[in-house]
Backbone bond lengths (Angstrom), bond angles and torsions (degrees), N, CA, C in turn:
res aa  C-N    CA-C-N  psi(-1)  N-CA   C-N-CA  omega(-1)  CA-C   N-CA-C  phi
1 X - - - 1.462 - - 1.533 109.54 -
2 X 1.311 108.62 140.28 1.774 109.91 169.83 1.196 111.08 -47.89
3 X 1.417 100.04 157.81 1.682 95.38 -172.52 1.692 102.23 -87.22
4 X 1.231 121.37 -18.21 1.451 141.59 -147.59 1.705 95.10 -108.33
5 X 1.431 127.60 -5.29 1.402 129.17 -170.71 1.527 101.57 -76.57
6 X 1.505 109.83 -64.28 1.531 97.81 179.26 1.180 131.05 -11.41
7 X 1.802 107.65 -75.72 1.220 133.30 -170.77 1.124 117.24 -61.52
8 X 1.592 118.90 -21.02 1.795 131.36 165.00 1.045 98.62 -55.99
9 X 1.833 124.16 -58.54 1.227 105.84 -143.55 1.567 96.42 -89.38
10 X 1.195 128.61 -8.20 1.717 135.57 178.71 1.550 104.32 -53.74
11 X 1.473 115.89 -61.50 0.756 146.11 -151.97 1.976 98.92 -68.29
12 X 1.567 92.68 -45.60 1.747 69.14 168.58 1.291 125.96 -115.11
13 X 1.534 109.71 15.17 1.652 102.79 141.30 0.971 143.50 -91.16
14 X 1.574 103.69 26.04 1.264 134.23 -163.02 1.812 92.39 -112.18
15 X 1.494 119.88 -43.90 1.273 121.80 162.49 1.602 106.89 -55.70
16 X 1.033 112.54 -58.46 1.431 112.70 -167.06 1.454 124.44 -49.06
17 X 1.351 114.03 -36.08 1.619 135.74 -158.47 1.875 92.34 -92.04
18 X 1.158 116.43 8.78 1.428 119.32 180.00 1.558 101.72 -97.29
19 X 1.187 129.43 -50.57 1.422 127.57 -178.10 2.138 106.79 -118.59
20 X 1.110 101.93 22.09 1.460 116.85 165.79 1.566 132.26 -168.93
21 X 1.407 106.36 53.69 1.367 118.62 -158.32 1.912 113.58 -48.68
22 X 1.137 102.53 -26.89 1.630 121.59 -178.42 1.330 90.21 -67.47
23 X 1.600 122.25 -100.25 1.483 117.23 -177.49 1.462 116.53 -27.21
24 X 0.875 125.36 -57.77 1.422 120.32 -162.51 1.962 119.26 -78.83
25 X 1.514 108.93 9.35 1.546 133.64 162.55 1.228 87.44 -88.72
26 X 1.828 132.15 -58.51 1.436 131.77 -139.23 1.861 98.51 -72.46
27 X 1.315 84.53 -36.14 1.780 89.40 166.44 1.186 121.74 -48.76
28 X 1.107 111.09 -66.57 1.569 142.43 161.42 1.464 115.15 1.59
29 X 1.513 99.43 -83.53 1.528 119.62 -154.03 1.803 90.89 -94.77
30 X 1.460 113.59 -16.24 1.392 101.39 151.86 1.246 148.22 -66.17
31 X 1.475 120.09 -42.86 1.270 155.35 150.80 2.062 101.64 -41.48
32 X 1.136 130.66 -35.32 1.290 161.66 147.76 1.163 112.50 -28.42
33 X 1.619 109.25 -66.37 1.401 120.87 -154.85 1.760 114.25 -110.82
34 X 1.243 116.09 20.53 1.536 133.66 -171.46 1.666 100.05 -117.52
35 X 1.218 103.90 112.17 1.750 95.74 161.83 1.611 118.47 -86.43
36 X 1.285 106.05 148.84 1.155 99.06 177.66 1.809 116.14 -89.83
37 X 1.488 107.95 -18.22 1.240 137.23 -166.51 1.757 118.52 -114.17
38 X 1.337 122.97 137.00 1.254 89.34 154.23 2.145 80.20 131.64
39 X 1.445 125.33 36.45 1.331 120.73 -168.56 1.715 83.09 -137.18
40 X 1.098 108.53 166.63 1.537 110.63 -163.76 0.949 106.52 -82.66
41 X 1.723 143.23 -176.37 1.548 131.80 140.87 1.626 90.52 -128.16
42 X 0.890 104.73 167.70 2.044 144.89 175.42 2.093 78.37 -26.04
43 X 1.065 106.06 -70.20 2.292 87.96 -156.86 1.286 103.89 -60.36
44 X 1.351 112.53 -30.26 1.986 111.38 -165.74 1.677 85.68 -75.50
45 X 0.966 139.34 -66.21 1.566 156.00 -173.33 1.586 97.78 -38.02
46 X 1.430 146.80 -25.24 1.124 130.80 -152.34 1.857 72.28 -127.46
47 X 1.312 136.48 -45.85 1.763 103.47 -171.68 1.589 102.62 -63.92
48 X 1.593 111.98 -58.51 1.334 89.25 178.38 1.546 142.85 -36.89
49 X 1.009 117.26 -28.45 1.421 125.00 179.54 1.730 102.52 -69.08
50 X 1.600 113.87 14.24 1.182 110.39 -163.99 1.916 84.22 -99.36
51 X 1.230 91.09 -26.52 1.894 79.34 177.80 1.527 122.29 -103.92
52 X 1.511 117.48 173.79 1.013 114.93 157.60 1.374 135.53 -62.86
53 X 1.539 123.20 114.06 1.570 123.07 -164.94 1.623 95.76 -113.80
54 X 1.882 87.55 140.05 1.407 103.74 153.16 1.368 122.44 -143.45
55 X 1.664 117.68 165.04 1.293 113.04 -172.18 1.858 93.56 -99.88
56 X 1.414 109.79 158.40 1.461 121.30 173.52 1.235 104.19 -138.38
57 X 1.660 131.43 114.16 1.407 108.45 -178.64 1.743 102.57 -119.25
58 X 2.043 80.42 146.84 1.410 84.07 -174.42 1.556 102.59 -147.35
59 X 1.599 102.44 133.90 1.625 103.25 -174.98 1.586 97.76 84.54
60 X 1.716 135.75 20.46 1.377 121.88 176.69 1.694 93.10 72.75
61 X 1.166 133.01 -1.77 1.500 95.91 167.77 1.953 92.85 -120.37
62 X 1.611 93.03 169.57 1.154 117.76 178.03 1.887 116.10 -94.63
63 X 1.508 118.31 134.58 1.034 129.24 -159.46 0.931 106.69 -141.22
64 X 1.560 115.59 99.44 1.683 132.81 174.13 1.359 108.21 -60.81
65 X 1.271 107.81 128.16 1.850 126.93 161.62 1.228 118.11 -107.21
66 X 1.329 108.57 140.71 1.986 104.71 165.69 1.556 82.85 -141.65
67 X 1.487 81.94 142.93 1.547 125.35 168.26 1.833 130.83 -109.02
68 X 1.340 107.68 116.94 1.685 108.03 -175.99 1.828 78.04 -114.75
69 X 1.753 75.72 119.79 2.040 66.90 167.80 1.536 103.71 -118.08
70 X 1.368 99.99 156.36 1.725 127.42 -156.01 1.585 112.40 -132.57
71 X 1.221 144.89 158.80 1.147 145.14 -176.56 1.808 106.18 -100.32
72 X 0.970 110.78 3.06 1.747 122.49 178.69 1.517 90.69 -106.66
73 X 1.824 93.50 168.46 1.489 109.34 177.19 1.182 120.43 -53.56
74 X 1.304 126.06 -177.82 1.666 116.80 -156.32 2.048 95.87 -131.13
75 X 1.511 106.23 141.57 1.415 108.81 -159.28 1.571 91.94 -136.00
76 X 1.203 126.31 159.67 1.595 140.52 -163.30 1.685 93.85 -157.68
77 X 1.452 97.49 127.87 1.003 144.75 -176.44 1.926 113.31 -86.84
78 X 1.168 146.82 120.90 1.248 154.30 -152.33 1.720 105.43 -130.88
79 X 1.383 141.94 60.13 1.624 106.20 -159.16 1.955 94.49 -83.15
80 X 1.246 111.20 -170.13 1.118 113.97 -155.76 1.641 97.53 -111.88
81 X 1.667 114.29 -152.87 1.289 119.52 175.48 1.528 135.06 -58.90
82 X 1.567 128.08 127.75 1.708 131.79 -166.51 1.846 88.68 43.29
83 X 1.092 98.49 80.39 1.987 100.66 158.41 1.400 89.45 175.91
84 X 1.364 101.40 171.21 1.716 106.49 -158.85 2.078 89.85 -141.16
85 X 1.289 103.44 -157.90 1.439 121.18 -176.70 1.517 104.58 -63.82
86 X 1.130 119.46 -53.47 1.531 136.95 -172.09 1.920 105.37 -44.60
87 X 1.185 104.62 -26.77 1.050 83.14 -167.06 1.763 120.60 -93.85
88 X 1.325 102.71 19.83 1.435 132.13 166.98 1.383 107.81 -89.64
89 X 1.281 122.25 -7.81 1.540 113.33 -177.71 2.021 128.22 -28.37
90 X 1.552 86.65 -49.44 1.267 104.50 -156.03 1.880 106.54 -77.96
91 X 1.654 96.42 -30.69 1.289 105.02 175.17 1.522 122.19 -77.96
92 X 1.619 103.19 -20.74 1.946 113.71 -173.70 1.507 96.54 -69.04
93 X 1.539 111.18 -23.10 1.528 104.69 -157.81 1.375 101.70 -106.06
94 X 1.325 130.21 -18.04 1.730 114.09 137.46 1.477 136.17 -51.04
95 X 1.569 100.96 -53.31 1.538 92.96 173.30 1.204 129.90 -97.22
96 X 1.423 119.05 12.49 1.365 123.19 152.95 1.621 113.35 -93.29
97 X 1.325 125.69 5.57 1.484 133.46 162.12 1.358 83.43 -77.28
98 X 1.055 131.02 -74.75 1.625 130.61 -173.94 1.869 126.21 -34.58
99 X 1.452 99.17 -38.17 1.111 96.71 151.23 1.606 101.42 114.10
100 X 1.378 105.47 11.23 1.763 130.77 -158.80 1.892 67.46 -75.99
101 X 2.130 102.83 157.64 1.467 105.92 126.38 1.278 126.81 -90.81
102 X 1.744 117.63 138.81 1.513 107.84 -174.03 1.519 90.19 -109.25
103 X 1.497 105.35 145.07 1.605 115.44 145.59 1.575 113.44 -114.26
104 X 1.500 101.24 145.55 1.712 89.37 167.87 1.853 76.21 -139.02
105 X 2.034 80.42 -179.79 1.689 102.17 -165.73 1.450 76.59 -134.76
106 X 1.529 107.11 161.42 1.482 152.08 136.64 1.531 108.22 -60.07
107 X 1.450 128.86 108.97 1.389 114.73 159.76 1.143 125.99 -86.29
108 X 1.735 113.62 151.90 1.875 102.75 -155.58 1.897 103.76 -36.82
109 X 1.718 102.24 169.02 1.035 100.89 169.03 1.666 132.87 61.27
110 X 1.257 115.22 7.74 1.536 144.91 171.23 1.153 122.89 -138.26
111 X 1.260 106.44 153.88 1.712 113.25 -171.23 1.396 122.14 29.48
112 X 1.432 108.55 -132.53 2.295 85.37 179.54 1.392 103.64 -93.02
113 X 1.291 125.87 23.25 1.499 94.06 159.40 1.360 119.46 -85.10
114 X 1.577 113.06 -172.16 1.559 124.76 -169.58 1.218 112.37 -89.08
115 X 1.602 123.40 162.45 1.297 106.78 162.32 1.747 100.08 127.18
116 X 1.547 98.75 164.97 1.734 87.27 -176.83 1.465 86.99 -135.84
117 X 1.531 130.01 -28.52 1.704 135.06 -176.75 1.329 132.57 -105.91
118 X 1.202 149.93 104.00 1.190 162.48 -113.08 1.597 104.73 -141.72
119 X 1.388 121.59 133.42 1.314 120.64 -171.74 1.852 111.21 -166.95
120 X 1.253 125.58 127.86 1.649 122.56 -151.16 1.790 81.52 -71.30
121 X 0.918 149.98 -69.09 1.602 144.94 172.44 1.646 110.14 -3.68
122 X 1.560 102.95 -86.04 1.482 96.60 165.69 1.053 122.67 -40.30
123 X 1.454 131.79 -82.78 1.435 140.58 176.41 1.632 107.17 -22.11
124 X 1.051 129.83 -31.33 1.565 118.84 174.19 1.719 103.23 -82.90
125 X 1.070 133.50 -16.06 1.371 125.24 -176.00 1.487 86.46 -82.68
126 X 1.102 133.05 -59.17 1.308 143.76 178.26 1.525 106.93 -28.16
127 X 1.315 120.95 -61.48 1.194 113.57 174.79 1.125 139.82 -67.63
128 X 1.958 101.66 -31.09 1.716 96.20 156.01 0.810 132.96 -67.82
129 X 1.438 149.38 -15.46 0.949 150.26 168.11 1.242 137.47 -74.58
130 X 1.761 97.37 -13.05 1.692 108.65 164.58 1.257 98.62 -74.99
131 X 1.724 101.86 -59.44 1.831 104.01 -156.92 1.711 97.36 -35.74
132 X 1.418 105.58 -61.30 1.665 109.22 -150.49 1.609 112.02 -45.44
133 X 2.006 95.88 -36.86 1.297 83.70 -160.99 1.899 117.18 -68.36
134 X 1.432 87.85 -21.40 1.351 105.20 -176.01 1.687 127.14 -98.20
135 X 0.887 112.32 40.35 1.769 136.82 -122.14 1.675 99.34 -55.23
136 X 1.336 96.11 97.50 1.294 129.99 -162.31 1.515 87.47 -89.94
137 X 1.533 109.51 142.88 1.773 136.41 161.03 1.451 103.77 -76.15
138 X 1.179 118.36 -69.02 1.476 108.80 -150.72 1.815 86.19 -134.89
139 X 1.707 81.20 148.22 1.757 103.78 175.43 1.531 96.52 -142.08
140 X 1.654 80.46 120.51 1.595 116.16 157.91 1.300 130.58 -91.50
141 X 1.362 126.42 107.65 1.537 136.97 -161.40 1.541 102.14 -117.09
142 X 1.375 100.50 134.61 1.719 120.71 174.27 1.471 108.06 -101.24
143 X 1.137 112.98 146.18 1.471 112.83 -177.79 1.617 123.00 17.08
144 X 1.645 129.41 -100.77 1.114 123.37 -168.65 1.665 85.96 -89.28
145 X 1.249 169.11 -42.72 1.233 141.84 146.30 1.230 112.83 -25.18
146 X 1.179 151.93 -47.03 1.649 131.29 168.50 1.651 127.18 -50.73
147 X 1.818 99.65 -25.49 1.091 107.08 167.55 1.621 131.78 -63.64
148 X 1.012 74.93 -64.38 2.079 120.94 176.49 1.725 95.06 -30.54
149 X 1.593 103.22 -58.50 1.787 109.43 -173.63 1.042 128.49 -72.60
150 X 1.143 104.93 -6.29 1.833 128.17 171.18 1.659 109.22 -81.69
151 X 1.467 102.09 -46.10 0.988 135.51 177.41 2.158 100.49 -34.76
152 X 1.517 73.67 -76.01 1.773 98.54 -167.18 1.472 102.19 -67.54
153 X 0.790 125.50 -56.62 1.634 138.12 173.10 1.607 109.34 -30.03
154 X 0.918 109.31 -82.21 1.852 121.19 161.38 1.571 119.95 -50.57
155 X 1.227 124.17 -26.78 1.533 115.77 171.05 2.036 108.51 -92.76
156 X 1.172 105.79 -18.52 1.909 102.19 166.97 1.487 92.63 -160.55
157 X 1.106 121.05 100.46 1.713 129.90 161.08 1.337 125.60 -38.84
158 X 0.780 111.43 76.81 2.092 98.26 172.78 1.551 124.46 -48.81
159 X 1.254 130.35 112.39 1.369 118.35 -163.41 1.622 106.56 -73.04
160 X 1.574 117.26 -11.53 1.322 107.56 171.20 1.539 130.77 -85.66
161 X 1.407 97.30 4.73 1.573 107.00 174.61 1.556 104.97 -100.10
162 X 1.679 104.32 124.13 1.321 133.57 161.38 1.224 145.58 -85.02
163 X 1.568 105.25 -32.48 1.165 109.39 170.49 1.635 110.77 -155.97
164 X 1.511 109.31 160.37 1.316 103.28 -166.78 1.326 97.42 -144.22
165 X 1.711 102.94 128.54 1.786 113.10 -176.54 1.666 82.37 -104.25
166 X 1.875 89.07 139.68 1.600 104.53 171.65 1.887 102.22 -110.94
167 X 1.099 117.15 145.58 1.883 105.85 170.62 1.018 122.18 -159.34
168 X 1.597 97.57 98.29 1.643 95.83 -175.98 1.521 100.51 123.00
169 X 1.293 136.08 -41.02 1.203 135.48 -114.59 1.345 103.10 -93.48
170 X 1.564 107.56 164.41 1.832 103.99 173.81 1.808 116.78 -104.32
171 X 0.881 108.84 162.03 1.725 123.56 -146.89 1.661 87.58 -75.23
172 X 0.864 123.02 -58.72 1.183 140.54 -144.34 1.738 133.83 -149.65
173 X 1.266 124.08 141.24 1.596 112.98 176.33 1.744 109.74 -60.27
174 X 0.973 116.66 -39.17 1.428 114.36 -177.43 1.142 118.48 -42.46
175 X 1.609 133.61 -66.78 1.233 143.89 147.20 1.749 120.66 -17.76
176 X 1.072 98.71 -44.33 1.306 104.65 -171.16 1.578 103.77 -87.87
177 X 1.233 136.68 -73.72 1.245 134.57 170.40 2.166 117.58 -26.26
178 X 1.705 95.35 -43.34 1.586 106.11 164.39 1.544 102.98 -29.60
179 X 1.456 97.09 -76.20 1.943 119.86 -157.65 1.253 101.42 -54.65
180 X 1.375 118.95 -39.66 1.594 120.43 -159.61 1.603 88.09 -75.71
181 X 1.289 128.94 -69.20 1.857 133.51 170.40 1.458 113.76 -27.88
182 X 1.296 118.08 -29.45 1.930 116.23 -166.76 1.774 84.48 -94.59
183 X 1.407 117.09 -33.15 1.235 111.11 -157.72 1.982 108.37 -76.58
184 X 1.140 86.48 -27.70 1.955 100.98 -173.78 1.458 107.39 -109.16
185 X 1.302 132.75 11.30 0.879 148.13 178.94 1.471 105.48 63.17
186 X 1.061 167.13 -8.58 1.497 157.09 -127.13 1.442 115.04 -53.28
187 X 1.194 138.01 155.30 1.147 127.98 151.74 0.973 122.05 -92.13
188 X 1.410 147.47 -156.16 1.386 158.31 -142.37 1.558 113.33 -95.32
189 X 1.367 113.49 -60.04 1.464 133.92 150.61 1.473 123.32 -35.34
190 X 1.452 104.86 -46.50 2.006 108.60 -175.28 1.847 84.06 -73.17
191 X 1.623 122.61 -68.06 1.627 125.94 172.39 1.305 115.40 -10.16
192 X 1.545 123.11 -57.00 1.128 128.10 -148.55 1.561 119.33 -87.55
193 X 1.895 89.52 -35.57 1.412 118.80 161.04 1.054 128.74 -42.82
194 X 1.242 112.92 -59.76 1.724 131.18 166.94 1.399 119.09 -41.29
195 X 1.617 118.33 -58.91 1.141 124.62 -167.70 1.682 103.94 -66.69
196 X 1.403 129.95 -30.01 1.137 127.95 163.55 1.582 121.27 -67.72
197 X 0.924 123.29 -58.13 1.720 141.22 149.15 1.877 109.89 0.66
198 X 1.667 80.47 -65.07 1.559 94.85 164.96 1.560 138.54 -95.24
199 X 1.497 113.25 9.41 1.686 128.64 160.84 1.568 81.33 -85.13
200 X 1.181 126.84 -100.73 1.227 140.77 -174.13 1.860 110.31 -0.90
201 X 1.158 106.81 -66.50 1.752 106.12 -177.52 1.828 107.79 -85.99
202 X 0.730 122.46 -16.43 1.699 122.60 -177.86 1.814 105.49 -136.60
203 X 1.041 112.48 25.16 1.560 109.20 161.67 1.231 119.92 44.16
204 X 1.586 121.14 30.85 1.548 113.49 174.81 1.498 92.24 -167.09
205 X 1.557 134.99 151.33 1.280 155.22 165.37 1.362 100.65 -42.94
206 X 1.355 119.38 174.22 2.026 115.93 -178.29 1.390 88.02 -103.05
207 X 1.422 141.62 -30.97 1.117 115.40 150.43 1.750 152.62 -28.29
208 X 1.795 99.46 -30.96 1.201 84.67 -176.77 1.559 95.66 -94.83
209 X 1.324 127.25 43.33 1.995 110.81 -179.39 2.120 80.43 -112.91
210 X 1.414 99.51 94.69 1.640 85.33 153.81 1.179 120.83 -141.83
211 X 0.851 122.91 121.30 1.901 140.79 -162.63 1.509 96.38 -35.99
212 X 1.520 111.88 -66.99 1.300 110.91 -166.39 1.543 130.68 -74.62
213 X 1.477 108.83 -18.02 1.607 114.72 142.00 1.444 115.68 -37.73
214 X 1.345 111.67 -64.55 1.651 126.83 -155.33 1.768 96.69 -60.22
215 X 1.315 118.74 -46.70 1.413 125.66 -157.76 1.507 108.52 -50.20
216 X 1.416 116.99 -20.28 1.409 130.14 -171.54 1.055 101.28 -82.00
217 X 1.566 131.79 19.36 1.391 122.47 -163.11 1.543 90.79 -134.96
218 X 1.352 104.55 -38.83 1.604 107.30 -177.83 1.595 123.45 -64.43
219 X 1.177 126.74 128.67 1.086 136.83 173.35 1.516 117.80 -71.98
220 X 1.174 132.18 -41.65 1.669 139.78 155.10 1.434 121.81 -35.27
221 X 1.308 120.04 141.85 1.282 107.92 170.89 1.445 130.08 -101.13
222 X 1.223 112.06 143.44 1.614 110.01 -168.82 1.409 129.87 -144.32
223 X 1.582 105.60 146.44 1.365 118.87 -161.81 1.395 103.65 -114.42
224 X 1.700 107.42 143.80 1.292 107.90 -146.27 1.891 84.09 -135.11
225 X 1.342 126.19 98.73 1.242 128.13 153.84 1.081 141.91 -79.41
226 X 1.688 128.20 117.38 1.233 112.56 -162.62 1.811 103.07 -144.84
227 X 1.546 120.60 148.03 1.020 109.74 -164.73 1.798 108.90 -112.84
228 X 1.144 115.61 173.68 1.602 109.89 -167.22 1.492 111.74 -94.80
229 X 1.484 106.08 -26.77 1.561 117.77 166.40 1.259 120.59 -101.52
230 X 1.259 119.89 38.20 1.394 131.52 172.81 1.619 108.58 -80.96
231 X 1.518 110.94 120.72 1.581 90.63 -166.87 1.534 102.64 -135.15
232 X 1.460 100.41 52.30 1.474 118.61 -172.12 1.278 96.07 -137.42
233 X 1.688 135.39 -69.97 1.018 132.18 171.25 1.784 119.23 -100.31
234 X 1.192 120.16 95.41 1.618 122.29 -167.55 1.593 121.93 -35.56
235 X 1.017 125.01 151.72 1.317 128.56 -142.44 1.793 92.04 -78.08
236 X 1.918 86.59 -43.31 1.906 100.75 173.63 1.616 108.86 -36.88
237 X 1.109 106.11 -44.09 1.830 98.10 -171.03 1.903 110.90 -57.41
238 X 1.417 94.87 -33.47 1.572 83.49 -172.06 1.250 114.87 -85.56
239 X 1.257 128.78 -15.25 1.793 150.29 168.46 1.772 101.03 -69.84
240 X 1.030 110.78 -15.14 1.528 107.53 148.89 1.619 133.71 -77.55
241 X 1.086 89.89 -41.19 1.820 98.44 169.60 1.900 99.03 -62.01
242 X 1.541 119.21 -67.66 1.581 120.46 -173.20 1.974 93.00 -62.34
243 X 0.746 118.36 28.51 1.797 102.54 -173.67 1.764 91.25 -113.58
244 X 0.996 105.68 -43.34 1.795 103.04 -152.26 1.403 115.47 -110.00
245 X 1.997 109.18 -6.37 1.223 103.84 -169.01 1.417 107.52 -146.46
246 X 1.389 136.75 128.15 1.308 127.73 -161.10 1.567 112.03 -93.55
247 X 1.643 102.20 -12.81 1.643 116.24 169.15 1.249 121.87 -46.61
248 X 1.028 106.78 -43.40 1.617 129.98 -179.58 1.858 131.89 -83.57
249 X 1.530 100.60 107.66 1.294 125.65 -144.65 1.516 74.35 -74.16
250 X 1.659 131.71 127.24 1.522 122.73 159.28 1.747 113.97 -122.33
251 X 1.388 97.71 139.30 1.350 110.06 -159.32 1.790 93.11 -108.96
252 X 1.500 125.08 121.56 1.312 103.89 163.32 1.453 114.69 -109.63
253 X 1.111 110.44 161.68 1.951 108.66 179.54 1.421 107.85 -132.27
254 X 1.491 107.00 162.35 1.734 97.16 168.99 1.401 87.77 -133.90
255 X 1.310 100.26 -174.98 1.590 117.39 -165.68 1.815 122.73 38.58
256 X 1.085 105.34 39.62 1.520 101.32 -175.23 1.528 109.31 -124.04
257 X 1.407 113.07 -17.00 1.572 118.41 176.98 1.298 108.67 86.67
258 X 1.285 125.09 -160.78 1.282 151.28 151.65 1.784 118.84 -39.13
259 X 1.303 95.12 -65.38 1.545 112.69 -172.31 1.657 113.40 -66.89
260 X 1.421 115.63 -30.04 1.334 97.95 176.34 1.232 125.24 81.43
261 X 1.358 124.90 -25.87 1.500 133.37 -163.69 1.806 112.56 -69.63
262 X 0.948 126.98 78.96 1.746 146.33 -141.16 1.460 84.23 -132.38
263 X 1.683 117.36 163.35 1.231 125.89 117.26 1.557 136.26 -37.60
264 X 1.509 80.14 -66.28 1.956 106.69 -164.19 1.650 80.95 -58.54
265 X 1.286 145.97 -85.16 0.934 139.96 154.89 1.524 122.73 23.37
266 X 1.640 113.90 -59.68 1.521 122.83 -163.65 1.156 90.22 -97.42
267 X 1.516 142.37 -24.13 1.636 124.50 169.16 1.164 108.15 -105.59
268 X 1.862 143.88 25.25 1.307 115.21 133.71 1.590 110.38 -60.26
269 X 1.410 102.20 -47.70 1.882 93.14 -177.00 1.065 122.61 -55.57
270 X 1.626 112.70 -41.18 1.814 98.25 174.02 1.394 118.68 -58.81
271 X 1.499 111.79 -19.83 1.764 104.76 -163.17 1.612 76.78 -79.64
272 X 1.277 124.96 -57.15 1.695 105.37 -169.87 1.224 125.70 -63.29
273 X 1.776 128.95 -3.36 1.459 126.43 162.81 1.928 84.93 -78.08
274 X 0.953 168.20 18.21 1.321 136.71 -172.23 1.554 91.47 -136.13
275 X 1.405 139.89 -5.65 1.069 141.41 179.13 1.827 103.78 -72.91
């Protein structure tokens, strides 16, 4: 993508939100909620076929599962924004050496599931409804999947979930809506728009969605990884989770990015599945 497209298209819903401030949010949080990324190609398409897949549909859309089954407790996999199942590869094949069962999902609008709009709200219904059906111990969340499971976790508890790996993830909508506004330029009006946009369809300000509020609610225990050169989700977001809550096991890393995909990485979590 141009580097200069964003700010094109900011720029004229930035016209728009002057004599139609409603439409031009609806733009907004649409433009928001579309990945551009995140559908399989031909190599991810041939490991998966290494597991057992099923569809679960919920909300009218369809929600790809794969299954590595294991004689240990059973763990679900969350990946985050434009990325699909595949990108757990490296981790399915540690803890299925271990002997764990893994499930992971497609979130709407990625990999084979259905769907064209993507949103951490949905995506947590999405996930309860795998875990439950599949009554999963522990959920591992990548970036906005780390969110999302906090998300779901705290709005209907599963009593079979124990523990919850966070990685990568951002604290909160506030933060996130920020980046997306600096990134498209918005002005004040498209800003203001939004935050109503979103009272209006989900009944609460984007303020009140914050992971690390919610965690005080969760009964599971959870580990919250976050790296210092992460330059997708700020390191600040995860120093919010270790800031406010002593529940919360926090792991920091450097040199690992965003993605996380490490060793040292794949045995903090095992040492915290064995805790």
């Amino acid at each position: 993508m141009n580097a200069r497209l964003p700010k094109i298209i900011g720029f004229c819903i930035n016209l728009i939100s002057h004599i139609l401030p409603k439409y031009a949010a609806k733009l907004a949080i649409k433009l928001f909620s579309m990945p551009q990324k995140g559908r399989l190609n031909d190599e991810q398409s041939q490991y998966l076929d290494t597991a057992i897949q099923e569809d679960l549909i919920h909300d009218n859309i369809s929600i790809k599962t794969y299954c590595w089954k294991g004689k240990k407790e059973t763990i679900l996999l969350a990946h985050g924004w434009e990325s699909n199942t595949f990108r757990w590869k490296s981790l399915i094949e540690v803890l299925t050496a271990l002997d764990y069962t893994i499930i992971a999902l497609d979130a709407p609008a990625h990999g084979n599931s259905s769907g064209k709009l993507f949103n951490a709200l949905f995506y947590s219904e999405c996930i309860y409804a795998v875990a439950k059906k599949f009554k999963v111990n522990t959920i591992i969340g990548h970036s906005v999947g780390g969110t999302s499971t906090i998300f779901s976790q705290y709005k209907k508890q599963l009593e079979s979930i124990k523990k919850i790996v966070s990685l990568g993830a951002p604290a909160d909508f506030i933060g996130v809506f920020k980046r997306y506004e600096s990134m498209m330029g918005y002005n004040e009006k498209v800003s203001y728009a939004m935050t109503q946009y979103v009272l209006k369809e989900f009944n609460h300000l984007p303020e009140y969605y914050s992971a690390p509020n919610f965690i005080k609610e969760i009964e599971a225990k959870i580990l919250v990884v976050h790296d210092k050169k992460d330059r997708i989700i700020p390191y600040t977001e995860g120093l919010k989770f270790k800031k406010n809550y002593e529940k919360v096991q926090f792991i920091s890393t450097k040199g690992f990015g965003h993605g996380l995909k490490n060793d040292m990485v794949h045995n903090h979590i095992i040492d915290f599945l064995n805790t």
